[in-house]
C-alpha positions in Angstrom: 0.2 -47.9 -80.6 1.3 -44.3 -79.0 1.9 -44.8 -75.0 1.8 -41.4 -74.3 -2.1 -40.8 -74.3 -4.3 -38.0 -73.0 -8.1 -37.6 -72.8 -9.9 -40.9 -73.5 -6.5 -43.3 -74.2 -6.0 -40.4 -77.4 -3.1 -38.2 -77.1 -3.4 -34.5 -77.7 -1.9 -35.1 -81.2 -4.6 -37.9 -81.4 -6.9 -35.9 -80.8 -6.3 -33.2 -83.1 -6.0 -36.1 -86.1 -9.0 -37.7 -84.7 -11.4 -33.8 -85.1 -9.7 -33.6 -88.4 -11.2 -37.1 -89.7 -14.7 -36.4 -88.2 -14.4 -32.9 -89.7 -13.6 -34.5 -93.0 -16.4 -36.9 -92.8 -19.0 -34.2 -92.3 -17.8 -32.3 -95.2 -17.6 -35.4 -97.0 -21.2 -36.2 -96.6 -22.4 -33.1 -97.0 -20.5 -33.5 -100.6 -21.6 -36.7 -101.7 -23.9 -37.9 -98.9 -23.6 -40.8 -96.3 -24.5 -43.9 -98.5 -21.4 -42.7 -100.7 -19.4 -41.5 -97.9 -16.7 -44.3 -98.1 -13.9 -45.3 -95.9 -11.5 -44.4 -98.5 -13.1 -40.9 -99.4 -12.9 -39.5 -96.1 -9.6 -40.5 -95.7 -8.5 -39.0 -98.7 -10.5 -35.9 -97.8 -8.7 -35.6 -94.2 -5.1 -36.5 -95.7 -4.1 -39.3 -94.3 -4.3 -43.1 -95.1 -7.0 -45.3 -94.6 -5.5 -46.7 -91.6 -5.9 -43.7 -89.3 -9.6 -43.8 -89.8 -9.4 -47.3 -88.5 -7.1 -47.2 -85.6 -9.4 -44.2 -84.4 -12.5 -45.5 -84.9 -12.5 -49.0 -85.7 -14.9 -49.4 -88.8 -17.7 -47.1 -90.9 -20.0 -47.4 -88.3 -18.4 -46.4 -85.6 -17.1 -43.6 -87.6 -20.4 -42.5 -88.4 -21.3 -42.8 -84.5 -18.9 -40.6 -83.7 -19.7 -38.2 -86.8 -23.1 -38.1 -85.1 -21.4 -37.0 -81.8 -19.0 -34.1 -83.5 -22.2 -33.0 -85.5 -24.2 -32.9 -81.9 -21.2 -30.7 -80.1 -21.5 -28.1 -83.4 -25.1 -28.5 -83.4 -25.7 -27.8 -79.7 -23.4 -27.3 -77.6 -23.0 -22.9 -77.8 -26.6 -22.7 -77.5 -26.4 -25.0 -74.3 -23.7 -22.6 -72.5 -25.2 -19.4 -73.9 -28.5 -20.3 -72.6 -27.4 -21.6 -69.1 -28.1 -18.5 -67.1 -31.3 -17.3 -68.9 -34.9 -17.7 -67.1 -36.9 -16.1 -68.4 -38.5 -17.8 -71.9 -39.2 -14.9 -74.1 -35.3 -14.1 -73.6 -34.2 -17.7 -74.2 -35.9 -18.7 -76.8 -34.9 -15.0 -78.6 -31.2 -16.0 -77.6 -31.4 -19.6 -78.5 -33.0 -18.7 -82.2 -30.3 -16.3 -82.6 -27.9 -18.8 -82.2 -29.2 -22.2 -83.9 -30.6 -20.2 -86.8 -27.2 -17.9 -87.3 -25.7 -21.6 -87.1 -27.3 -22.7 -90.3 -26.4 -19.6 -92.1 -22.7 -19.6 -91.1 -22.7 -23.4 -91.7 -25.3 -24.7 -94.6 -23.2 -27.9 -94.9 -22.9 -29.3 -91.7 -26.8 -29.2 -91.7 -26.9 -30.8 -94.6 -24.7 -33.7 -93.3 -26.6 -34.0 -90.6 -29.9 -33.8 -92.5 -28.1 -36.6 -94.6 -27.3 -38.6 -91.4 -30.9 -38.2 -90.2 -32.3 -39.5 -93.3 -29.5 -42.4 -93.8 -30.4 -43.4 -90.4 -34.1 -43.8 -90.8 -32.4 -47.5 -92.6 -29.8 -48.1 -90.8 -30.0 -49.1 -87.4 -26.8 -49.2 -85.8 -26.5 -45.5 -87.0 -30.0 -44.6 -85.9 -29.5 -44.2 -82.0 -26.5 -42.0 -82.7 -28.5 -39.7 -84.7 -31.4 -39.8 -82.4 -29.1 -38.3 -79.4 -28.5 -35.1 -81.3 -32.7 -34.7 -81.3 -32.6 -35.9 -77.9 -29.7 -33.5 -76.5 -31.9 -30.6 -78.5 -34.7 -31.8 -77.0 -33.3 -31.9 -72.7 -31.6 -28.0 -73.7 -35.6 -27.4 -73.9 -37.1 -29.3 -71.4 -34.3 -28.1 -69.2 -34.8 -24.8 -69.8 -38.3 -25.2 -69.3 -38.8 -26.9 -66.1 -36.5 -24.0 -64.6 -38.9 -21.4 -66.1 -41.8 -23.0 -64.4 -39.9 -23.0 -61.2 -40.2 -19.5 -61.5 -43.6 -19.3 -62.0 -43.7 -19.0 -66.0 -46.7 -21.1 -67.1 -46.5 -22.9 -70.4 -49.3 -22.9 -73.1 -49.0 -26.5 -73.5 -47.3 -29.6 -72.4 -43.4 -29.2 -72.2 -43.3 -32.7 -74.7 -45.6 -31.2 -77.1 -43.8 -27.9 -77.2 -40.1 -28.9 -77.3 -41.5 -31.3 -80.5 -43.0 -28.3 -81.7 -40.0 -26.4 -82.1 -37.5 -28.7 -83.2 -39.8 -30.0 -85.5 -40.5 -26.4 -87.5 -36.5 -25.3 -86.8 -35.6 -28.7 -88.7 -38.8 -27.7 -91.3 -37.2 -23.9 -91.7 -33.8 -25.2 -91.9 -34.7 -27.6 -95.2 -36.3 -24.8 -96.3 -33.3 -23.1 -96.3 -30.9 -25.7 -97.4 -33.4 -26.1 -100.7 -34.4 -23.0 -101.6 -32.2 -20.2 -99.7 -34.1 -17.1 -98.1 -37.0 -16.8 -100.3 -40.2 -14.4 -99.1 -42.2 -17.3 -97.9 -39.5 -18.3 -95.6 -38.9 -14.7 -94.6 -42.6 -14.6 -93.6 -42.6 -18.5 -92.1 -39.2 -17.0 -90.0 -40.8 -14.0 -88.6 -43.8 -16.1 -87.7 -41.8 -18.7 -86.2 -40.1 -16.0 -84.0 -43.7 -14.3 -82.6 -45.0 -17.9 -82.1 -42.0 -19.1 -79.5 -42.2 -15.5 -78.2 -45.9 -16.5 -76.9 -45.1 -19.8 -75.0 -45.0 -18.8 -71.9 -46.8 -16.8 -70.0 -44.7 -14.4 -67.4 -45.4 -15.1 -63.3 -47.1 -11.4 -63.8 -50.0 -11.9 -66.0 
């Protein structure tokens, strides 16, 4: 076992071996999905022995746990710091759409992994509450965001719960879409809806 550790017991050569693994495994699944997303095949796919996987992570599940977490950090975590600083709705949600939906374009597989995780998790439950935080971390960016809007006098058009699930629900809905079919003219249309609808949230301390 190294002596010489860093962040988390992990030394900084640790934890450029341990990214490389996770990376591996979300390319892996996006490849062959996470029922066939072995041990061995993620290893093979990261270049290094089984062993490494192991001594990182202990066994396939808590792999897969901390797949969940890298996927979350990719996912999530620009939009987060981009979206810090912004008040007003209109602006956020315009910034935060930008983002996410420029996300699945530059990176069609790690949505697919984590489509595949979401799905593989609905049956497996030790996987399930690792999957679920990535929905839940999308979910506080919104609520977040939203409570501070209302402390500035922004009044929503319905409940903060019911609108944060409304969102995420139809970004995930575009983003298979996507993933299936590419940019067809009924997603171009559903896209451009999707952007006026978030635009009309919130109604501005003004009106």
């Amino acid at each position: 076992m190294p002596e010489d550790r860093a962040l988390g017991g992990v030394t900084k050569k640790g934890e450029r071996v341990a990214v490389g693994i996770l990376d591996a495994a979300i390319e892996t699944i996006a490849d062959v999905g996470v029922g066939s997303a072995s041990l061995q095949r993620i290893a093979d796919a990261a270049e290094v022995d089984k062993r490494a996987l192991q001594y990182y992570f202990g066994d396939r599940d808590g792999l897969l746990a901390a797949v969940a977490q890298r996927v979350s950090e990719r996912l999530v975590g620009e939009a987060e710091e981009a979206l810090a600083d912004i008040v007003d709705p209109g602006e956020g949600f315009r910034v935060g759409f930008e983002l996410l939906w420029g996300n699945v374009i530059a990176s069609p597989r790690l949505h697919g992994a984590y489509l595949d995780l979401l799905a593989a998790s609905i049956t497996h439950p030790a996987l399930r509450e690792h999957v679920v935080a990535v929905r839940d971390r999308y979910d506080h960016m919104i609520q977040e965001r939203a409570t501070i809007a209302e402390g500035e006098g922004y009044v929503w058009t319905m409940p903060k719960e019911t609108m944060s699930a409304m969102v995420l629900a139809t970004l995930q809905g575009l983003t298979l879409d996507y993933l299936q079919r590419g940019y067809t003219p009924q997603l171009e249309g559903a896209l451009e809806t999707y952007r006026s609808w978030l635009e009309g949230l919130a109604e501005s301390p003004s009106r």
